[in-house]
N, C-alpha and C positions, 0 to 999 in steps of 0.2 A: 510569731512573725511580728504580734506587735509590738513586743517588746524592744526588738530590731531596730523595728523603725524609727518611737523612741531615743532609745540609745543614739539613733544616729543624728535627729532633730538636735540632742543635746549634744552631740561634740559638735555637730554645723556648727552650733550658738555659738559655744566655746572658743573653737577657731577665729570666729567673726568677733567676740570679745579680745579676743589676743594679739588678731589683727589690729584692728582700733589701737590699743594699748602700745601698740609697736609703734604706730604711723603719732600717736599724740606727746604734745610736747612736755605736757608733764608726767610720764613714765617713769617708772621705777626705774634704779641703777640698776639693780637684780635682771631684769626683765629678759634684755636681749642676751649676758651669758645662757643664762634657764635657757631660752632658746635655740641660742648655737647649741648646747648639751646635748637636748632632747633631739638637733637636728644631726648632729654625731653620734647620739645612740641609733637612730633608725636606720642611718647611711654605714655604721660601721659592721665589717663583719664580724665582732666579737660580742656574743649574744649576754644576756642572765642564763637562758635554756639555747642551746645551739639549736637552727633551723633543720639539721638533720634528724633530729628526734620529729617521729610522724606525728602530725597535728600538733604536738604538745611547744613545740618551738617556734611554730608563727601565735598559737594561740596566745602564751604568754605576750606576745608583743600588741597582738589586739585588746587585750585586757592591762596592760601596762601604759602604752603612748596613750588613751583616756584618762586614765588615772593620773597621769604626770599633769595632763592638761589641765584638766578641772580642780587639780590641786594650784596649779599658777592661779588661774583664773580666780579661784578662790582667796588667795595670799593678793590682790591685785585691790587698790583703795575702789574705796564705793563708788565715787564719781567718775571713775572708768568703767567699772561694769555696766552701771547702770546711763551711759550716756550715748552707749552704742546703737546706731542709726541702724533700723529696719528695713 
């Protein structure tokens, strides 16, 4: 369970770095496609693993939308990560 928790403390962050990054004026050009992408993968119905496969088709999407995130986040210049209000 704490692991969980964890995990979720770091996509909050994530999100709230991404956020920031979206709202600021010097944002990458990459930024908001990456985003519309990732916001077309989660909305669309055509999976990696289809949601009709039991467990295995939401879990993939739990352990993939983090990973896309914290890979942006990471690809994102220092003085945006680091400039995100608390």
């Amino acid at each position: 369970m704490q692991k969980l928790i964890a995990l979720y403390r770091l996509i909050r962050r994530d999100m709230r770095v991404l956020a920031f990054a979206l709202r600021h004026p010097r944002r990458p050009a990459w930024l908001l496609p990456a985003l519309a992408g990732l916001a077309l993968y989660v909305l669309s119905p055509v999976d990696l693993l289809p949601d009709t496969l039991p467990l295995i088709g939401i879990v993939d999407d739990l352990v993939l939308i983090p990973l896309v995130v914290g890979w942006l986040v990471g690809r994102l210049p220092p003085e945006l990560r680091n400039d995100v209000p608390d």
